[in-house]
C-alpha positions in Angstrom: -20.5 4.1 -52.2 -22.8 2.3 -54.4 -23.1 2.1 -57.8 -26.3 3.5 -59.6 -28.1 2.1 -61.9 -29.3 4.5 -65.0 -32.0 3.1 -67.6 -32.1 4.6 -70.4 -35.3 4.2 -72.5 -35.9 4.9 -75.9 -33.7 7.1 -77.2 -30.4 5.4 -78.2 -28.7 8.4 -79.0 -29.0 9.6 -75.3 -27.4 6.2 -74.4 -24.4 6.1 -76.9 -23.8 9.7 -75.7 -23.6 8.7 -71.7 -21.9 5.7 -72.6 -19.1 7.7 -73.7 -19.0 9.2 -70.5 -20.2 6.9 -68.1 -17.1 7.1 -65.8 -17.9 10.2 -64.9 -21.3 9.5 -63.9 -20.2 6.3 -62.0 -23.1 4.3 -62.7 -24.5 1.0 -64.4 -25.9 2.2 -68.3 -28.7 -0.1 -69.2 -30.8 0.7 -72.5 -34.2 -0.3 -72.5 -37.2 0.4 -75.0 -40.6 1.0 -73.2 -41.8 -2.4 -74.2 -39.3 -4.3 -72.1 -38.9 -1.4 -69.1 -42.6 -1.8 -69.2 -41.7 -5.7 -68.5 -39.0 -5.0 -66.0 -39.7 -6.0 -62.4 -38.7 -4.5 -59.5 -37.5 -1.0 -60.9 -37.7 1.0 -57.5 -33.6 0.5 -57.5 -33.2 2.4 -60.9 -33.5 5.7 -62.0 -35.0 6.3 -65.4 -34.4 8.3 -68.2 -36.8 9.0 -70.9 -38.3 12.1 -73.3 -41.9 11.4 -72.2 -43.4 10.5 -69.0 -44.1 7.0 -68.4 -47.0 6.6 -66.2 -46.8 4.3 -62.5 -43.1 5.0 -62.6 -41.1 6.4 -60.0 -37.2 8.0 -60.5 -37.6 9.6 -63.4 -35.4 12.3 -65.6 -37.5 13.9 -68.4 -35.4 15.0 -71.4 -37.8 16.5 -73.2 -36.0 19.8 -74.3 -33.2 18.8 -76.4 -31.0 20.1 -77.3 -29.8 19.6 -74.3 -26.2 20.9 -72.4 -24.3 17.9 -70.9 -23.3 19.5 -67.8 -27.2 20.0 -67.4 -28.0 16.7 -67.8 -25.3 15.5 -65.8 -26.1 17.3 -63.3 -30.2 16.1 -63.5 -29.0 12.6 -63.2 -26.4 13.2 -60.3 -29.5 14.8 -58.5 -32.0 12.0 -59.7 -29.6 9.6 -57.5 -29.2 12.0 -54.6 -33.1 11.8 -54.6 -33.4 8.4 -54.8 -30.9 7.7 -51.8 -32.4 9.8 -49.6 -35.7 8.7 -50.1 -34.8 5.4 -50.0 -32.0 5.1 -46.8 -34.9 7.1 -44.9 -37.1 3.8 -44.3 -35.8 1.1 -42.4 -38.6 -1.6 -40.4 -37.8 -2.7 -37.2 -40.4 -5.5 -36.1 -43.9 -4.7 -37.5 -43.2 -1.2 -38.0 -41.8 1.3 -40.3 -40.0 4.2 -39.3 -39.1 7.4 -41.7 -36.0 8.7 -40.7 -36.2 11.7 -42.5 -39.7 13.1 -41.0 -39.7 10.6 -37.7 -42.9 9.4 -38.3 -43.3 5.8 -37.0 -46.0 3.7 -38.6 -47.9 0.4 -38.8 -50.4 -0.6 -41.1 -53.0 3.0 -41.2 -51.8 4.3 -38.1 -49.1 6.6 -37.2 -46.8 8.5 -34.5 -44.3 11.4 -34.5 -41.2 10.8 -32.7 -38.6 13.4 -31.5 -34.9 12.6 -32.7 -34.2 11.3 -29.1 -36.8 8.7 -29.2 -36.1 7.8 -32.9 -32.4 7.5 -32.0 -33.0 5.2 -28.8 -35.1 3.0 -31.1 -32.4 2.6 -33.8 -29.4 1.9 -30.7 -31.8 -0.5 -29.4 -32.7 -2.2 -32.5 -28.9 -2.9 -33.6 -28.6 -4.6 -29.6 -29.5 -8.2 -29.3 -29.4 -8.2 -25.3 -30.5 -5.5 -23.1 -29.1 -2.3 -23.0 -28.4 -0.4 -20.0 -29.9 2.8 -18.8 -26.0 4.3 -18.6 -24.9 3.3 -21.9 -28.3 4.7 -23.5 -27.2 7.8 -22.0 -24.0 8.1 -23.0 -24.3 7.1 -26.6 -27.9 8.7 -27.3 -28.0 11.5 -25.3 -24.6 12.3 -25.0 -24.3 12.5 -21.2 -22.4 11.5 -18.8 -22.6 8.3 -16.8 -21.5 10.4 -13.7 -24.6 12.3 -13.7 -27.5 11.3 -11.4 -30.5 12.2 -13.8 -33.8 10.1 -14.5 -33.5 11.4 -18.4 -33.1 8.0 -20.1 -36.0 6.7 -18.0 -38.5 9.4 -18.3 -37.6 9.7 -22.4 -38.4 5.5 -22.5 -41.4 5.6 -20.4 -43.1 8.7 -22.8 -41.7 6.2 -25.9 -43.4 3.5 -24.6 -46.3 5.4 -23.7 -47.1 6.7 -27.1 -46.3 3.3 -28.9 -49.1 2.1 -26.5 -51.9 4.2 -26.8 -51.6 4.5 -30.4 -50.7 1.3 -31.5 -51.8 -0.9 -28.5 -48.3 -2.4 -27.8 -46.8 -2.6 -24.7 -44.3 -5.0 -25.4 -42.2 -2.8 -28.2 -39.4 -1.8 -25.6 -39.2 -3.9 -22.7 -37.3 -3.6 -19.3 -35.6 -5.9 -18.2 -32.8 -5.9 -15.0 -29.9 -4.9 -17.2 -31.6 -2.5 -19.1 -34.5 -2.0 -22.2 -34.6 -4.1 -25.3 -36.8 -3.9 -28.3 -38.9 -7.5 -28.7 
C-alpha cells in the first residue's frame, strides 16, 4: 500500500496535533504556509489540508468548523485519500490515448468513445503483451470461456473495438491482427 502524503497548511496547531498521531493515519505530515504551498510544484500527489479554500487546488480537506472531533477529521482525511486513489488509478494511457477506467471512456485529444468492460478489458490484456496474443487465450482470460468452445466471440468483440476506434478516431492500426493473434501497436 502506499504511503500518503498530508500537507498541512497554515494552521500549526492542526499539524502538532496529527503529528501526535500520525501512525494511525499512515501517512507523510508535511507543514506548509500558503506562501510556499503556493510555490510547491507538482501537488496533484498530495492531499491538502487547510481552514480556507485555496483556489486552482485540487485534494482538499476544509477545517473550517473547529472545534473539531478527531475521529471526524480522521475519518475526512482517510476519505480525502480514498478519493484521491480512485480518481487517480482510474487513468492509465496506452499509446496516444487515455482511458478512464472508472467510466470506460476512451479518449484522445477532444474526442471520445464509450467502451463496454469487455472491450476495456481486452485493451488493458493486450496492452501489458508485447507479442501477439491469441484469439484462445483472449478468451479464456477476458471473457472467461473456455478454449473448447467453437464460438466467434473474441473475434466479433475485436472487430466492433476496432470498428469504433476507427470511425471515431481515424485509426485503424490500434489493434492489429496478426497470424498468432491481435496486438495493440
Amino acid at each position: 500500500m502506499n504511503i500518503q502524503n498530508l500537507i498541512v497548511c497554515d494552521s500549526k496547531n492542526i499539524f502538532d496535533i496529527l503529528f501526535e498521531i500520525k501512525e494511525e493515519l499512515n501517512c507523510n505530515l508535511i507543514f506548509k504556509t500558503k506562501k510556499d504551498l503556493l510555490n510547491t510544484k507538482n501537488l496533484q500527489n498530495y492531499v491538502i489540508l487547510s481552514e480556507s479554500i485555496i483556489e486552482n487546488l485540487d485534494n482538499q480537506i476544509l477545517v473550517n468548523n473547529l472545534p473539531m472531533k478527531i475521529n471526524t477529521l480522521i475519518e475526512k482525511i482517510n476519505m480525502s485519500f480514498l478519493k484521491k486513489n480512485y480518481n487517480t488509478q482510474s487513468e492509465i494511457l496506452i499509446k496516444n490515448y487515455k482511458i478512464d477506467l472508472n467510466s470506460r471512456i476512451m479518449w484522445k485529444e477532444d474526442k471520445s468513445v464509450n467502451l463496454t468492460e469487455k472491450e476495456t478489458l481486452a485493451i488493458l490484456y493486450l496492452n501489458k503483451k508485447d507479442k501477439p496474443c491469441s484469439i484462445d487465450e483472449l478468451q479464456k482470460v477476458v471473457w472467461k470461456q473456455s478454449t473448447d468452445l467453437e464460438t466467434h466471440t473474441v473475434e466479433t468483440h475485436i472487430y466492433r473495438l476496432r470498428k469504433k476506434i476507427k470511425d471515431r478516431f481515424k485509426d485503424m492500426n490500434f489493434i492489429e491482427s496478426h497470424k498468432d493473434g491481435y496486438k495493440i501497436n
